[in-house]
N, C-alpha and C positions, 0 to 999 in steps of 0.2 A: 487837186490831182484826181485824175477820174479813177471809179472803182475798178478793181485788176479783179481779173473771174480765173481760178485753176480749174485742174479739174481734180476729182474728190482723192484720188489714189494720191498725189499730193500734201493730202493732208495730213496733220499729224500730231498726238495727242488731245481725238478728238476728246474722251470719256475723260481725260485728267488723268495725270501719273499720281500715284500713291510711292509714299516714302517711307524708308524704314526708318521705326523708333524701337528702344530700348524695349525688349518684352518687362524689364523691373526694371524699377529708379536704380538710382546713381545710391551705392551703401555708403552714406557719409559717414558711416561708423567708422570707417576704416582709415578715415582720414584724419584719425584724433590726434591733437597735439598734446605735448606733455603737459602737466595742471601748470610749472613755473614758467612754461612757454605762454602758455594761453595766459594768463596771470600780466606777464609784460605786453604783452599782445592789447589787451583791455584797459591797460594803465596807459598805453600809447593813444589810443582810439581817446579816449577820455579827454586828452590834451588837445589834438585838435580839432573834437568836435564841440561847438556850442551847445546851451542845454537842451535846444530845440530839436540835436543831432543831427543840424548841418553844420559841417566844417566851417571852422571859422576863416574868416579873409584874412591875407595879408593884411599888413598897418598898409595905408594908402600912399601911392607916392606922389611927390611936388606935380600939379599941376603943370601944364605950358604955360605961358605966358600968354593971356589973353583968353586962355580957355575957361570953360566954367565946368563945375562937377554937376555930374548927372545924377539924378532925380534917385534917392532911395530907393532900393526895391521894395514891393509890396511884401507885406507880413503876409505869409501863406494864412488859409482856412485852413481849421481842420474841419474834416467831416464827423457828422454826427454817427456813428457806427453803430448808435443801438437799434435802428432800427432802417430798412430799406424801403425807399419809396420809389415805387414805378414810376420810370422816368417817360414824358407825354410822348417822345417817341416811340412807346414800347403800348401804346395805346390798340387794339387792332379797329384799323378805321375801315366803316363800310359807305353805302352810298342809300340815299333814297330815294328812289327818281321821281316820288309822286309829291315829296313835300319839297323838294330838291334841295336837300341837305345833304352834309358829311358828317358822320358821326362815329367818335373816337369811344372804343369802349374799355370800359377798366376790366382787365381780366382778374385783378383781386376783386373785385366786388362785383360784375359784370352786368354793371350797370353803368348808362352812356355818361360818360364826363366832360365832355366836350361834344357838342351841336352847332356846327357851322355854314350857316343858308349861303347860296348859292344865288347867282344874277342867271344863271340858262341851264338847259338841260342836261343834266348829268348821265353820260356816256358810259366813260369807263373809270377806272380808280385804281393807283397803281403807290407802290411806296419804293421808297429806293433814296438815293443820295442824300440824304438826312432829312426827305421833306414826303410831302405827301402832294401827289399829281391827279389831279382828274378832267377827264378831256369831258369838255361841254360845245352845246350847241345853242346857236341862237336865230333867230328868225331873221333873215336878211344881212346875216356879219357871219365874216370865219370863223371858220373852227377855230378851240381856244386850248389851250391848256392852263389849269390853275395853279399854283403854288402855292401850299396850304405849309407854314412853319407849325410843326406840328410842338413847339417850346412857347410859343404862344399863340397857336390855336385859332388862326387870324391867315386870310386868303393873301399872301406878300406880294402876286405880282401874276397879270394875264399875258399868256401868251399867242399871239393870235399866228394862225397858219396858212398862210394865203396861195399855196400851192395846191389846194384841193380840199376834197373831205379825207378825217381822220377816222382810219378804219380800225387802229388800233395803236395802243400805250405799252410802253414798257420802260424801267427805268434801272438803273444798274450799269457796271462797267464803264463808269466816270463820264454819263451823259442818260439827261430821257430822250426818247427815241417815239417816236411815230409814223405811222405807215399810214401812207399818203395815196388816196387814187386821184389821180389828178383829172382835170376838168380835158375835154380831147386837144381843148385849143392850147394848153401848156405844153411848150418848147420841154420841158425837161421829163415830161410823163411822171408817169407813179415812179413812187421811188421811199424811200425812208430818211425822214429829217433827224438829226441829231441836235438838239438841243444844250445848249452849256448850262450846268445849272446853276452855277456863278453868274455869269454877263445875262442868262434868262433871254440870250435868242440864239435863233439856227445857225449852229455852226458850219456844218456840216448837210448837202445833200444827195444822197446815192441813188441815183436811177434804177430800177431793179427792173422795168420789164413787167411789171407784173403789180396787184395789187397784194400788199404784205397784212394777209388779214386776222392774223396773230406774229406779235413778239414775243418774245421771252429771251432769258437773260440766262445764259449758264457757263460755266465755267470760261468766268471773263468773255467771252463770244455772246454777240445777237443772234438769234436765230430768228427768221422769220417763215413762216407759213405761207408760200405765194398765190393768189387764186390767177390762176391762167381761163382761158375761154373756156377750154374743158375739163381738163385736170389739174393738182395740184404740185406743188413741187415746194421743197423747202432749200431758202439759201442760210447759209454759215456766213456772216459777217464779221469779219478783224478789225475791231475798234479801230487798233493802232493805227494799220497800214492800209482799212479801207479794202483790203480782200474780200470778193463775195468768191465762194463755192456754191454752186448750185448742184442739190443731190433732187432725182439723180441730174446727171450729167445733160444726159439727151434721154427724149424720149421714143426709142427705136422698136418697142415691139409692146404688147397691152402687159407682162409683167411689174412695167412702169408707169400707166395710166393710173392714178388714184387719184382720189377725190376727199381728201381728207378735211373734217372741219376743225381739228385741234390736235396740237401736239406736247408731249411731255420730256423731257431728257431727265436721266437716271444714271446711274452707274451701272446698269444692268445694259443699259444701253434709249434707244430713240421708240418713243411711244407714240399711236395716233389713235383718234377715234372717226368715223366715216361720216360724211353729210346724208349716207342714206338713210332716210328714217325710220325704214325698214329694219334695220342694224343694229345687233345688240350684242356687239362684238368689241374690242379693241385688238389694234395690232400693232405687233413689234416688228419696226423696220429696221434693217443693215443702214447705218448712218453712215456709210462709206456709198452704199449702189444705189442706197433709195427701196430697196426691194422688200419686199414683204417676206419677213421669215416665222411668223406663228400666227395665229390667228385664236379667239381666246374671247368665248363667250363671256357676258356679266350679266346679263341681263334673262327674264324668270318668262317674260310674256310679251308681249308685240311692242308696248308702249316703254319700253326697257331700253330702250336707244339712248346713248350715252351723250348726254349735252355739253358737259366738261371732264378735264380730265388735270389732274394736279400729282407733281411727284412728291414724295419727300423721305427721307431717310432712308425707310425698309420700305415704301407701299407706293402702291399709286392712288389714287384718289380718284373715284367717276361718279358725276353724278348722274342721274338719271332723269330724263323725261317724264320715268310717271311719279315723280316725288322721292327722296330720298338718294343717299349716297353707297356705295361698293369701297369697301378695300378690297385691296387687289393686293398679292404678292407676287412680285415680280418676279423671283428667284425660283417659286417653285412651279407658279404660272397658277395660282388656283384663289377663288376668291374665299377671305377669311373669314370677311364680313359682310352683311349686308343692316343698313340703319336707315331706316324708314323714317320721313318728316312730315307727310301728309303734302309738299309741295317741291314746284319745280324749285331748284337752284341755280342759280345764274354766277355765284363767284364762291372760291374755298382760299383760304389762306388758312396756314400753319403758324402759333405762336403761343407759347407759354402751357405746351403740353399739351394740345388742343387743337383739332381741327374746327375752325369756326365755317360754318355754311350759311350761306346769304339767300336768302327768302323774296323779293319783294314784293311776290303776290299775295305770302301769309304775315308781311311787314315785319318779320323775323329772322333774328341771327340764331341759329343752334352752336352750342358749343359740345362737339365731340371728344370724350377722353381715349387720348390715344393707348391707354391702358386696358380699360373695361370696353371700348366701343360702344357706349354706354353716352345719349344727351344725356348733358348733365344741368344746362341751363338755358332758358329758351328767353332771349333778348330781344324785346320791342322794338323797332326802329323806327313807329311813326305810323302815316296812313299807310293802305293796303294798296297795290295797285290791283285795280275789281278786275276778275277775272271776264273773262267772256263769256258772254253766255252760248249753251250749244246751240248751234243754228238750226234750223228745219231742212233736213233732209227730203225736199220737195221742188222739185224743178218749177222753175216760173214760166210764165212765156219767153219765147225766144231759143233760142241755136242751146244745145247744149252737145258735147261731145261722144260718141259713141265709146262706152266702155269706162267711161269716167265719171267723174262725181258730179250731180247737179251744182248748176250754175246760180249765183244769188245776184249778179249782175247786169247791168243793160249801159249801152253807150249811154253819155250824159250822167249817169249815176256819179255821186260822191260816195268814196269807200274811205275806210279806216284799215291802216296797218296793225294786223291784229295784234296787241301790246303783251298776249300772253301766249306764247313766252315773247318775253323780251327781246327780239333780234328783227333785224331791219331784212327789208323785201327788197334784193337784187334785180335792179332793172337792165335789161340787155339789148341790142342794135336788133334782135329778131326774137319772132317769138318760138323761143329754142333752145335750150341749152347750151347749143354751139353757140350760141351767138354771144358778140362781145358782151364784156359787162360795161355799161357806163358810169356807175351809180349806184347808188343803194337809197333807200326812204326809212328812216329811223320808224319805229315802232312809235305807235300811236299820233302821225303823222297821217295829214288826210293829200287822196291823190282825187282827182278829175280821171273819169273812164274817158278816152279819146277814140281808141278804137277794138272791136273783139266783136265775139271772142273765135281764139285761133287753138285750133287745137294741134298738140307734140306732146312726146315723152308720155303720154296718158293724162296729160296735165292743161286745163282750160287755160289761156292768156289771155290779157289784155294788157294793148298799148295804154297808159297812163301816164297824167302830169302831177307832180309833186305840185303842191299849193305852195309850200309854205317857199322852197328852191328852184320849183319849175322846170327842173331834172323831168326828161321824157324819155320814156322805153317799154318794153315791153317786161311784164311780170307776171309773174302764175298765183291764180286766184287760191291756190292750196295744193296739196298732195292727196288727197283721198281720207287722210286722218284726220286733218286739221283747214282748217279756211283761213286763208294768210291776209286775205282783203275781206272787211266784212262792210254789209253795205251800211252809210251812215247817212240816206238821206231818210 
């Protein structure tokens, strides 16, 4: 059935209903029975429970004729009660993408307990339905997703994706889910696959119109982030019925034009943070309009631009660009904390009282107490991925653009997708902002200079080919802060 679009006003129980419980327990005092009552009461119980204190069976009765009796039940285990062992589920796994490993950490001893190598490049890393997913890449083969049983610690089963590239994971709400930009020649466009995590293929595929370049999972609903031509917009996905809402609805006047790179859902309500690099802000949108209702610095100095952004309980979670993470309170809108790491961070997850933050340039997990805001333990994860070195701000020969940053490139050049930070260079039908997106080039992925440079937006382009996919478009050499292509010849 194809996916059914409302519109948002429609919608209902976005943030979750809360239920009343008892302000105090239930006074079982009051419920006493007399001692000769209770007395018979316990001499009854006694009769017909076994000593195990499961009731005992009936005597059995006369088979049928020809039938045979079935097999004993098994003797129950008991558990061992003196002592609690963290179960491998409950491992917090991260990713390394230079040794290309997954790695489960023990948060009693927070040290790695499990180390599991990897056949392509590790993308993203997502956990949900009892297992552990990470979407990898390979040189000449579809996108994959992995299935990591995390009870024994062992890759169970690849899934490969052949409707496009996977631009993002998420798992939860009785399926993983992947956002898909499809290749232009696919009949079905971008869209988002749902995965069965039982049968381990696509059950499920929803057209969205748009590339979906954040998931997440919240109150039973998908949400996805959609990158349009020029703005962004998020849909509300219904497992069940396959509903998309798209907030906002239409885009009828610039209150609505955002351009957001990440979004958070809270109880306080819908969180994003901006693609401008410029920005060192987060904002909280009306999850009914799409509209922008606060706006709400975190950041101290230029390089303070928010790279991720994570809810949980009481706070939001930002990390930053120039190294380290923000708590944020939602409620009062003011930040409580700020915990400095020395590097960027690329992924935060929440588990066993702790905000863990993922490193891969300083090849480290920090563990956050969510008490003290206080690192309390700094986890190895393997090799470092090397940072870049600063380039030479000195123009070469050749065209560079007026008002903008020297150029490090020439036609013919081979360049490198700059791997730090970690996110892939969108290539587009023109060299423009407006222009479609085709495509993206994973970080530290090398492209062929084809044609440039053009200059828009303040930003040098050049048409370029993906070596390793042969994806062609145009991309922008950096923003003035950072060099996005650096040269590799």
């Amino acid at each position: 059935m194809p996916p059914i679009r409302v519109h948002p006003l429609q919608l209902h129980g976005l943030l979750g209903a809360t239920y009343p419980v008892p302000e105090r327990g239930i006074a079982l005092s009051r419920f006493r029975l007399p001692i000769s009552m209770a007395t018979l009461l316990l001499l009854s119980l006694a009769c017909v429970l076994s000593p195990s204190g499961q009731p005992t069976p009936d005597a059995a009765a006369p088979l049928p004729a020809g039938a045979t009796a079935p097999p004993p039940a098994p003797t129950p285990i008991l558990a061992d009660t003196t002592a609690v062992e963290l179960t491998p589920v409950d491992l917090v796994w991260v990713l390394n993408p230079v040794d290309r490993t997954v790695l489960g950490i023990d948060p009693e001893s927070n040290d790695a307990a499990a180390i599991i190598p990897l056949t392509g490049q590790p993308v993203q890393l997502v956990v949900g339905e009892d297992n552990v997913w990470v979407l990898i890449r390979q040189e000449g083969q579809a996108d994959a997703i992995l299935q990591i049983d995390p009870r024994v610690r062992e890759v169970t089963a690849s899934i490969p994706l052949t409707q496009g590239t996977v631009e993002s994971l998420a798992a939860g709400a009785g399926g993983v889910w992947a956002g898909i930009a499809a290749a232009p020649s696919t009949a079905a466009g971008s869209g988002v696959a749902r995965i069965d995590p039982l049968s381990q293929q696509v059950a499920v595929y929803l057209p969205t119109g748009a590339v979906a370049a954040e998931l997440l999972v919240y109150d039973q609903a998908l949400w996805a982030l959609e990158q349009a031509a020029v703005f962004t917009y998020i849909d509300r996905i219904d497992p069940l019925s396959k509903q998309i809402t798209s907030i906002p609805a239409s885009v009828d006047s610039r209150d609505y034009v955002q351009q957001f790179a990440g979004i958070a859902l809270h109880a306080s309500g819908l969180w994003a943070i901006s693609q401008d690099q410029q920005s060192h802000y987060i904002y909280r949108v009306d999850p009914g309009s799409g509209r922008v209702t606060g706006i709400y610095s975190v950041g101290e100095t230029a390089s303070d631009h928010p790279t991720g952004l994570l809810a949980g309980p009481d706070s939001l979670w930002i990390a930053l660009h120039s190294g380290g993470v923000v708590r944020f309170d939602p409620n009062s809108a003011q930040v409580v904390a700020r915990i400095p790491l020395g590097g960027p961070v690329t992924g935060m997850q929440l588990l066993a009282g702790s905000l863990w933050a993922e490193s891969p340039t300083n090849a480290a997990v920090y563990r956050i107490d969510l008490t003290s805001d206080q690192v309390t333990a700094t986890i190895p994860t393997g090799s470092r991925l090397k940072p870049s070195p600063t380039p030479p701000l000195k123009p070469p020969p050749g065209m560079t653009c007026a008002g903008s940053y020297p150029s490090q490139l020439h036609v013919g050049n081979t360049a490198l997708v700059n791997p730090d930070p970690p996110v892939p260079n969108r290539l587009r039908t023109e060299p423009d902002l407006n222009g479609d997106i085709v495509g993206e080039v994973p970080p530290g992925e090398y492209v062929e200079i084809l044609e440039g440079p053009a200059c828009a937006n303040g930003w040098v382009w050049w048409e370029v080919r993906a070596i390793s996919s042969g994806l062609t478009g145009w991309t922008a050499e950096g923003d003035g802060n950072d060099y996005w292509l650096l040269p590799a010849d």
